[in-house]
C-alpha positions, 0 to 999 in steps of 0.5 A: 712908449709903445712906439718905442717898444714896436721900434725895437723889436723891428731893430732886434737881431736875432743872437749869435748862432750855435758856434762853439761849446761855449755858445752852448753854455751861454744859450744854456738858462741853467748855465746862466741863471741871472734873470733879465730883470737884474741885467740893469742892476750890473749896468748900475755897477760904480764901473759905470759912467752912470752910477744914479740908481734912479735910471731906467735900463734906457736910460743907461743905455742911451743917455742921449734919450729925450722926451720926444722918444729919440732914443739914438745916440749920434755918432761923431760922423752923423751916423745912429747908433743904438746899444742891443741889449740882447747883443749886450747880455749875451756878449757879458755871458761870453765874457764873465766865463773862463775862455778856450780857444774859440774866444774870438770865434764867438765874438765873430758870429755874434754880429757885433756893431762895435762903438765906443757905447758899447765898449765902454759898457764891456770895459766896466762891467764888473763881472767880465774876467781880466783876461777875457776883457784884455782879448775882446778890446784886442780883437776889437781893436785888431779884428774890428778896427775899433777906433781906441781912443784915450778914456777907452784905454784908461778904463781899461787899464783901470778895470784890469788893474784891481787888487785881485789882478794876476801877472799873466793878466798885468803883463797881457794888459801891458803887451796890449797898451804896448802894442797900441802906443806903437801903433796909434799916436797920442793915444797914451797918456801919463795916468795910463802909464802910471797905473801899470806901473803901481800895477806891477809895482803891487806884483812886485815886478820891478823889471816890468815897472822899469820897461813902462817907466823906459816907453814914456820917451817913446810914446811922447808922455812927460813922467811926473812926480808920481811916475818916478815914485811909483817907479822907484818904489816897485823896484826898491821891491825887487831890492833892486836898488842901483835900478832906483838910483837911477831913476832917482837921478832922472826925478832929480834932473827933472825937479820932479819930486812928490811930496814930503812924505813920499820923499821919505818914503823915497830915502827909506828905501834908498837907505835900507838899501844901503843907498845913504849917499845917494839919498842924501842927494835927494834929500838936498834937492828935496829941501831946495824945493820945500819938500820936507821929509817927516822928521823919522825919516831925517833921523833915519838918514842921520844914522845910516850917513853916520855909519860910514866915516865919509858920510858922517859931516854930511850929516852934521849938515843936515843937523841944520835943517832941523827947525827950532821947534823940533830941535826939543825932540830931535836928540837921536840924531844929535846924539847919532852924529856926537858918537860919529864925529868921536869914532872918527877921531872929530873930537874937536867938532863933537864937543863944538857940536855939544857946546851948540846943544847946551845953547841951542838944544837939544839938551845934551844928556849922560850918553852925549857927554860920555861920548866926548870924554870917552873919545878925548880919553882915547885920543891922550887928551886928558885935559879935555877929557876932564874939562868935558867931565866938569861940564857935565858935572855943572848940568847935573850929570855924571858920567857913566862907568864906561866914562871913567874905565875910559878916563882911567885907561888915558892915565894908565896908559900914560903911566900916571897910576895916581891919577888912574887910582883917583878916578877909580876912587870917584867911580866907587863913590859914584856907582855902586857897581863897577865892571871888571874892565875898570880894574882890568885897565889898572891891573894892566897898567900896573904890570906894563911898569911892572908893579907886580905887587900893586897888580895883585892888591888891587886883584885882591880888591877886585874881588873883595869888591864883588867883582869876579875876575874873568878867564881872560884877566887871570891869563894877562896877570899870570902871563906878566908874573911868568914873563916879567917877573918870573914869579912861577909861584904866584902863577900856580897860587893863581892857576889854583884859584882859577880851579877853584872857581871854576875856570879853566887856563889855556894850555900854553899859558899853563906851559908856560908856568911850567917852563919858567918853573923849570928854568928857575930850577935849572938855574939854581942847580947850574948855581950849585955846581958852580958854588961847590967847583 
């Protein structure tokens, strides 16, 4: 031991000279308050290659050591290199402080012998700052003509990116690797370039991702199925969602997917991005390669293909996807697309898609069949309609009050008022209450066959029945007794009661009581000059 102790104070160097401010403030014990004795505890940082806390400072500083006291690491060339560690500490100092511009003048006095060791050493320090360690490994590398290799970058990028990384520090670190990928070959790997990456991606710089992602051809590196997802989703971040098409056309061609529950994440993003098309895309390839999307997802996808008429049949295909043992659960979609096919005017296949559910599950409940019946009612087929009500009717169901208002729209617009009122009859039997726009349905169609009188029974039953008619079925009745039947009377009778309850009439339409009031009377005086000549 004691020879080893006299063999290094034969080797020490004396440290760096007097060069700069920041010198001074190194050399300064009240400056630099740590004590030697815990210099071996920063090299037992988990930033270290050796992380056994049993080692000895010689331990960690030549790994290569042996019981024969050959404490010299040999280099690749045949060479001895051994760490200072008064070179070490001070080197630390300099690099744990905020930086001016004599950085790289401090670096020059102190005499350094540059190795990987000691590189290394610098690089997983825990307390040297981003910037700082990004302009020592340049001037290393530039200055010093250090030999970079592979792991020295990959620590280095490691180092820096952490959670509390600022963007100046990213975008240097990036301008650095850059630069060497430029100018040393296969040096750069995936996992390098990956890290940046989901580096920017958590600065939520997506343009910065995009410029990594684009040098992989240019530094011979092959993207994986974390590339393309880290990059898509730093991008999605930026909401710049025509960037993430894109690259998920290069993860396509290149059947490089991540797993299932990044695809999710992947079509999530698409799909908030108003990108369902295009992530159906990915969502076929991803079936093709057995990467199945959690269930949520697939849902989340239904809906957002539905919500465009020329979506809506590609998922109806994805329906099929779903594995019997999830179909139980699975309602939302079926009934997402149940409503689609019937905004589309797909009624036909809605109801061939509810006959599958009652066979295959999902079971169908109220909201699946009143969607069928509402869209057969809108589109004239009442016997469809009808058949669907039956149906339903048959699992114990029944049909909602829009359901009927729908049903008895069908007939009164097909004039069938018989018909309209028997549903109108079941509907008061069913619920307890009714909507005005039921009422509404009838009142209307009772005046377009102009059955005036019908019209006013059943506004009288409307509000017998507790429900309060609106502004606007007010304006429709006294607008059809002025219009058709010239009943100005009836008009003012209800003008009045609107008063009464509170409502207020729009100025034309009282006008127009007014002038079909005046036109009776100019008729009955033309009437009585012609009976008196």
């Amino acid at each position: 031991m004691w020879t080893r102790i006299i063999a290094r104070a034969t080797r020490a160097v004396p440290g760096a000279r007097n060069c700069s401010a920041i010198h001074q403030r190194i050399s300064n014990p009240i400056f630099f308050k740590i004590p030697k004795s815990t210099f071996p505890q920063i090299l037992n940082n988990p930033r270290f290659f050796a992380t056994d806390s049993t080692l000895t400072l010689d331990d960690e500083l030549s790994p290569d050591f042996s019981e024969n006291g050959s404490d010299r690491q040999r280099l690749e060339e045949g060479d001895m290199y051994e760490v200072d560690v008064d070179k070490l500490e001070s080197l630390l100092r300099l690099l744990e402080i905020s930086a001016d511009g004599s950085f790289e003048s401090c670096l020059d006095d102190m005499d350094l012998t540059l190795h990987q060791q000691l590189v290394t050493k610098v690089i997983e320090s825990p307390l040297v700052l981003g910037e700082n360690l990004i302009r020592f490994f340049r001037w290393a590398w530039s200055e010093r003509s250090l030999e970079v290799t592979t792991p020295m970058v990959e620590s280095l990028v490691l180092a820096v990116c952490g959670n509390d990384v600022r963007k100046k520090e990213a975008y240097s670190l990036w301008d650095l690797v850059k630069e060497i990928g430029e100018k040393e070959s296969g040096i750069l790997n995936v996992s390098i370039l990956n890290d940046l990456i989901l580096c920017f991606s958590r600065l939520v710089k997506g343009k910065a991702a995009l410029e990594v992602f684009d040098k992989f051809e240019a530094f011979h590196c092959v993207p994986d199925a974390d590339t393309y997802y880290f990059t898509i989703d730093a991008v999605c971040r930026r909401r710049a969602y025509d960037w993430a098409c894109g690259v998920c056309e290069k993860m396509v061609d290149a059947q490089a997917l991540p797993d299932g529950e990044k695809v999710g994440a992947i079509l999530s993003w698409l799909c908030k991005g108003k990108k369902a098309k295009e992530a159906h895309g990915v969502y076929v390839v991803a079936m093709e390669k057995g990467k199945r999307p959690p269930m949520s997802t697939v849902s989340f996808l239904v809906a957002k293909l539905c919500g465009e008429d020329e979506t809506v049949k590609l998922a109806l295909e994805m329906l099929e996807d779903i594995p019997e043992e999830k179909r139980e659960r699975a309602i939302k979609p079926f009934m997402t697309v149940v409503r689609a096919l019937c905004r589309i005017k797909e009624v036909d296949k809605a109801k061939e898609l509810l006959v599958k559910m009652i066979k295959d599950g999902p079971p169908p409940g109220n909201d699946v069949f009143n969607f069928v019946v509402t869209g057969y009612s809108k589109a004239g087929e009442i016997g469809k309609a009808v058949e669907t009500m039956k149906l339903m009717g048959s699992r114990g169901l029944r049909p909602d009050v829009y359901t009927y208002t729908a049903l008895a729209s069908a007939y009164s617009n097909g004039g069938e008022m018989e018909e309209a009122r028997k549903v109108l009859a079941e509907a008061k039997r069913k619920h307890v209450k009714l909507g005005p726009v039921m009422f509404h349905t009838l009142i209307r169609g009772y005046c377009k066959l102009e059955k005036f009188d019908e019209a006013l029974k059943l506004f009288s039953e409307m509000k017998k029945y507790g429900v309060q008619p609106s502004v606007d079925e007010y304006e429709k009745l006294i607008q059809s007794l002025c219009l058709k039947a010239l009943d100005w009377e009836m008009a003012e009778k209800l003008l009045e009661e609107m008063k009464e309850n509170g409502l207020h009439l729009k100025g034309i339409t009282r006008g127009l009581i007014r002038a079909v009031k005046e036109m009776e009377k100019e008729v009955v005086e033309v009437e009585s000059i012609t009976a008196v000549a």
